[in-house]
C-alpha positions in Angstrom: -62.6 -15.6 -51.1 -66.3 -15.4 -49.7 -67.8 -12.3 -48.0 -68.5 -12.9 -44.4 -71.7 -12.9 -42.7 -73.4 -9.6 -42.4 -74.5 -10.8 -39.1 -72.0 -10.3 -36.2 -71.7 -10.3 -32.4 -71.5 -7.6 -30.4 -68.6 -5.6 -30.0 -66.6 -6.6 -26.9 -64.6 -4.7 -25.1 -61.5 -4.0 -26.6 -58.6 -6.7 -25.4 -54.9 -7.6 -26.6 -56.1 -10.3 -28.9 -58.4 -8.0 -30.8 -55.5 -5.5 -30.9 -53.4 -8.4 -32.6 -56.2 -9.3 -34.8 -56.7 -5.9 -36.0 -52.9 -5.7 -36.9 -52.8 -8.3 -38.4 -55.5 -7.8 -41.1 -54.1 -4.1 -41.3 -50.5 -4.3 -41.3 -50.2 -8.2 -42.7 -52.5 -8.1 -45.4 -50.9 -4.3 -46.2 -47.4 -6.0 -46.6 -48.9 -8.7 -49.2 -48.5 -6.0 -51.8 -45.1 -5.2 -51.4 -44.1 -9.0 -50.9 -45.6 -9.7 -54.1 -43.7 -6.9 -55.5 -40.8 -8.9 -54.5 -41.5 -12.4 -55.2 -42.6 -11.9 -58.8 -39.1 -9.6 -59.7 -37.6 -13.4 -59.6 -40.4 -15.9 -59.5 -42.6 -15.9 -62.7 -46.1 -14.9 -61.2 -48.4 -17.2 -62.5 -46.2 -20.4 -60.5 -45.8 -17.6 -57.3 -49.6 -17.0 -57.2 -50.4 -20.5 -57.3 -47.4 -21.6 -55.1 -49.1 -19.1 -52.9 -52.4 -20.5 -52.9 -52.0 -24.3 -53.5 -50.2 -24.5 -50.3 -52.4 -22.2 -47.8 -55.7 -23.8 -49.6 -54.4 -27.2 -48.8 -53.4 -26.7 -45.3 -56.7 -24.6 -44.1 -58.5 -27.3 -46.5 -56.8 -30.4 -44.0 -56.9 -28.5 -41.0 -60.6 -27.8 -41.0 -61.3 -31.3 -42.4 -59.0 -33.0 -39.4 -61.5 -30.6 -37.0 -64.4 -33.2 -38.2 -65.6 -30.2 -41.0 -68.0 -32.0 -43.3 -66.2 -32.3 -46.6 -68.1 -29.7 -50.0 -70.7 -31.8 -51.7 -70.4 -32.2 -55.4 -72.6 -28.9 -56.0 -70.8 -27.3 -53.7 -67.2 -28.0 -55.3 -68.6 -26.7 -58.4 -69.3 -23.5 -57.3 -66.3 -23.2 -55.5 -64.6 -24.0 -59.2 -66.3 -21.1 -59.9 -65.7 -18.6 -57.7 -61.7 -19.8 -57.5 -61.7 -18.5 -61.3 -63.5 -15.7 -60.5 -61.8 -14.6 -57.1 -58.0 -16.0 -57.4 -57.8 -17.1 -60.9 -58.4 -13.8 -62.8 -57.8 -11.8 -59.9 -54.8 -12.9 -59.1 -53.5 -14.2 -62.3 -53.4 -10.7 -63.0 -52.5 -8.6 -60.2 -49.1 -11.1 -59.5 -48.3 -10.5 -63.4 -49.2 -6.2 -63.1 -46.6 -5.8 -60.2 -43.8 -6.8 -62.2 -44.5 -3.7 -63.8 -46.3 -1.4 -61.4 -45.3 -0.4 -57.5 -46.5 -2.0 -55.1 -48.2 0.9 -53.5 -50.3 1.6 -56.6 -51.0 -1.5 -57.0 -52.7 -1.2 -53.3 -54.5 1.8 -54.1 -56.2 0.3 -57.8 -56.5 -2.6 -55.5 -58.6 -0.8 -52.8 -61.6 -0.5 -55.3 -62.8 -3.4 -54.5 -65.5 -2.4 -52.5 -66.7 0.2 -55.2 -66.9 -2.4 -58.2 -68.7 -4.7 -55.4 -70.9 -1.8 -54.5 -71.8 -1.7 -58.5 -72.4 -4.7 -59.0 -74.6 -5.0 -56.2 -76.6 -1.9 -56.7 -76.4 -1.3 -61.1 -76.2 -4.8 -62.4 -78.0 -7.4 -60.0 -80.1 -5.7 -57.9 -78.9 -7.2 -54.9 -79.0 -3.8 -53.1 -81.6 -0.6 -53.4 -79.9 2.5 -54.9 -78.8 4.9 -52.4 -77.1 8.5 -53.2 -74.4 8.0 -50.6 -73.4 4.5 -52.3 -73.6 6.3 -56.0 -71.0 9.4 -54.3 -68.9 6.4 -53.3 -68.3 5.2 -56.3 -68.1 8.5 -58.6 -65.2 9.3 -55.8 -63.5 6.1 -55.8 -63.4 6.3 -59.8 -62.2 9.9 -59.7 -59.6 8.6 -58.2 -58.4 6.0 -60.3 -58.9 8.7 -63.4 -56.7 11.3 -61.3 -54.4 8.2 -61.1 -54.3 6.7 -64.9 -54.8 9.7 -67.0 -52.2 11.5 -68.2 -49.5 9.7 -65.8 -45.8 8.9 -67.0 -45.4 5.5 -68.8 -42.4 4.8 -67.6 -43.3 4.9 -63.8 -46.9 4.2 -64.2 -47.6 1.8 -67.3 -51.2 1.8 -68.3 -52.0 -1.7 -69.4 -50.7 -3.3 -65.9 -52.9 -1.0 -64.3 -55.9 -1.5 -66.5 -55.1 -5.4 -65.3 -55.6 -4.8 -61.8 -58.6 -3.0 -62.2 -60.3 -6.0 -64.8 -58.6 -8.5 -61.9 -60.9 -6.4 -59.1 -63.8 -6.4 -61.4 -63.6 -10.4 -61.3 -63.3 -10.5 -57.7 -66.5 -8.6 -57.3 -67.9 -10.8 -59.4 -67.1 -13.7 -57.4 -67.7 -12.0 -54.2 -71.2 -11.0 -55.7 -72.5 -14.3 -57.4 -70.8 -16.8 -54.6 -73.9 -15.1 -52.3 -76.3 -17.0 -54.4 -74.6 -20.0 -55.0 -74.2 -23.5 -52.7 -71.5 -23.6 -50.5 -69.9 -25.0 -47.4 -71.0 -23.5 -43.9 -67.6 -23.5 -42.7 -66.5 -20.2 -44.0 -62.7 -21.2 -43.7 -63.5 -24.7 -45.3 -64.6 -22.5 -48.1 -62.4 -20.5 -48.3 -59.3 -23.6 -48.5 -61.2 -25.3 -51.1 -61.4 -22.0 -53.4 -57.7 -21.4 -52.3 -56.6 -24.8 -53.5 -58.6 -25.5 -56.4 -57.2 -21.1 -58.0 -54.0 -22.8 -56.9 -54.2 -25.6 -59.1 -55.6 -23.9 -62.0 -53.0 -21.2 -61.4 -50.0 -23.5 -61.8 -51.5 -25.3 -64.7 -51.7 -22.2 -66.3 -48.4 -21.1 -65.4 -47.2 -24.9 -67.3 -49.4 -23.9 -70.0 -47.7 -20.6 -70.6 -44.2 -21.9 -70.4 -43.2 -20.8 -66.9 -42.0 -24.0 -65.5 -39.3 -24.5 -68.7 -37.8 -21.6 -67.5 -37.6 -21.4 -63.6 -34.9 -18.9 -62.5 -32.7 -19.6 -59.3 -34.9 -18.5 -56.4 -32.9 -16.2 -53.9 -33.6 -16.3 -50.2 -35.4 -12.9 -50.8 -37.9 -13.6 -53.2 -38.2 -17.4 -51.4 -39.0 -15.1 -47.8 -41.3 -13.0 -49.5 -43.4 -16.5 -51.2 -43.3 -17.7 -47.4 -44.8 -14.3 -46.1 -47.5 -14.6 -48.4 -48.5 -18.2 -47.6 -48.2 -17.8 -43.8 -48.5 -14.4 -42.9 -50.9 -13.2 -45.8 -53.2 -16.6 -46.2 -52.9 -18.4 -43.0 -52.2 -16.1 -39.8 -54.5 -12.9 -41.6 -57.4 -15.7 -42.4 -57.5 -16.5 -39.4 -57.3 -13.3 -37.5 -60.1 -12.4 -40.2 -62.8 -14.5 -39.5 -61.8 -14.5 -35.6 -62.8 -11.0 -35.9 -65.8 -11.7 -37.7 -67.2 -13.4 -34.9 -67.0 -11.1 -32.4 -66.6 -7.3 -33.9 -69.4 -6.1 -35.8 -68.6 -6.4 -39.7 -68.4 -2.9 -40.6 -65.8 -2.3 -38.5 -63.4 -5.1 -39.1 -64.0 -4.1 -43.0 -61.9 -1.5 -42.3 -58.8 -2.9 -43.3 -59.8 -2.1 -47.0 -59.3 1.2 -46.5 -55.9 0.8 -44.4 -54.3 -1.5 -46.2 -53.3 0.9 -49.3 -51.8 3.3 -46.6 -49.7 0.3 -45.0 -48.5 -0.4 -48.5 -48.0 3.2 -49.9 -45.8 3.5 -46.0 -44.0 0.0 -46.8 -43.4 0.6 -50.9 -42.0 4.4 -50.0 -40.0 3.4 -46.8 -38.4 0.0 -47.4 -38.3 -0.6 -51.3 -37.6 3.1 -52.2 -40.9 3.8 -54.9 -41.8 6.6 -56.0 -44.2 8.9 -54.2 -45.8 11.5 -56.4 -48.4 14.4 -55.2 -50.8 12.6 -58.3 -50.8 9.4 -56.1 -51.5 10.7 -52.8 -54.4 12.4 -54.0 -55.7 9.6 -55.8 -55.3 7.5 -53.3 -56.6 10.0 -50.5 -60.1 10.2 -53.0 -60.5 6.3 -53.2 -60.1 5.5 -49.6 -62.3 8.4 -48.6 -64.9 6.7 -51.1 -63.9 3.4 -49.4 -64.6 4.6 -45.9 -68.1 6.3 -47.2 -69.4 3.2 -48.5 -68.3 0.9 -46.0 -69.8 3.5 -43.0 -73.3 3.8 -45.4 -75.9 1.0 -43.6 -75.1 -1.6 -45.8 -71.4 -2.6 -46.1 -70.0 -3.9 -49.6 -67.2 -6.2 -50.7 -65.5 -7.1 -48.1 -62.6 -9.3 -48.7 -61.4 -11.7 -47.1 -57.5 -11.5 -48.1 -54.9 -9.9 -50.1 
């Protein structure tokens, strides 16, 4: 989904909603992982991602439409055909079908690179940013630490080509996040963001018909059908929300800070409530990558922020 504004208000003084809002993109968006986990153990995760995202792309899409939102011209739907591919097509296509394999709290710390592919695409690739040492530190750290991860790492607990999934599935999202910045699209950042929801959605379950998924639909237990509803609601809708409400009134670097506690809230949720396993090798590499996370995103310039998990 699109990168906010660089451009925010001042920082108010700190009240109960902002509290709220601030746990809800820490601790809601760090559950996602381990209710995809979850969901995909029954649901095949092509349909669950685009369950996931048909349904909270549609309602935001309505909702902001019924608030008298000027519906995406034609150029704009194109580019947000684009960027779905890009941002929840690929992205999520991949990371729903690498947690039936992978934990959900390494999934969060591959995950949390985001901002470092971002910040490489921004500064190597297009230009978009001038070099600076800090940002180049970032990302040799945040790399270090997927390499501490990956190599040499059991198989059986830690299968590489899952993992290797998530990282090409962040690599897309940067993509998006990069070239949607150039690229028509609605001022209503939430408009946006339900039109790109819906149409990954769609392409999403047509894939998932494509591949077979729907000839096969297991019986979907209350558990897995919870976690699908989290997701929607408490991952798309209520996190969204509490997202850009933020936006609007916290300066941007500061509300980007969920990307670097999110893989903690997940690493705490895998560990505590599903029982996964919690190796000395993790906890370093995730301790490098959200150190390289928390350098970039305090540098002057703040990279690939995202909008949800």
């Amino acid at each position: 989904m699109q990168g906010a504004s660089d451009c925010a208000a001042p920082a108010p003084a700190v009240g109960l909603r902002v509290v709220l809002a601030f746990a809800a993109i820490y601790f809601l968006w760090g559950a996602t992982f381990l209710a995809i986990r979850i969901a995909v153990l029954e649901v095949p995760p092509l349909f669950a991602s685009g369950v996931r995202f048909l349904i909270a792309g549609a309602l935001l899409y309505v909702f902001m439409r019924l608030r008298g939102q000027p519906g995406p011209s034609a150029a704009e739907w194109r580019s947000s055909g684009l960027i779905a591919l890009c941002m929840f097509v690929a992205t999520y296509g991949a990371l729903f079908w690498a947690e039936q394999y992978v934990s959900s709290g390494i999934t969060a710390v591959i995950e949390a690179t985001l901002p470092i592919t971002t910040a490489t695409f921004e500064v190597f690739v297009f230009r978009q940013q001038a070099f600076r040492w800090r940002v180049a530190a970032a990302v040799a750290l945040g790399f270090a630490g997927v390499a501490a991860l990956l190599i040499r790492s059991d198989p059986q607990t830690l299968p590489l080509l899952p993992c290797l999934a998530i990282l090409a599935g962040g690599v897309a999202w940067s993509l998006g996040a990069v070239l949607t910045r150039s690229m028509p699209r609605p001022q209503s950042v939430p408009l946006a963001a339900g039109a790109q929801m819906m149409l990954g959605g769609t392409v999403l379950l047509g894939l998932s018909q494509l591949s077979g998924e729907l000839q096969s639909l297991p019986h979907v237990s209350l558990r897995a059908g919870l976690a699908l509803s989290y997701l929607v609601i408490a991952g798309s809708l209520l996190g969204f929300t509490a997202y850009v409400w933020l936006l609007a009134r916290m300066p941007a670097t500061r509300v980007a800070s969920h990307a670097y506690v999110n893989p903690l809230v997940a690493v705490a949720l895998g560990y505590f409530l599903a029982g996964e396993v919690l190796t000395v090798r993790m906890i370093l590499a995730a301790a490098l990558i959200v150190a390289s996370v928390l350098l970039l995103l305090t540098a002057p310039a703040a990279y690939g922020r995202r909008v949800t998990s």
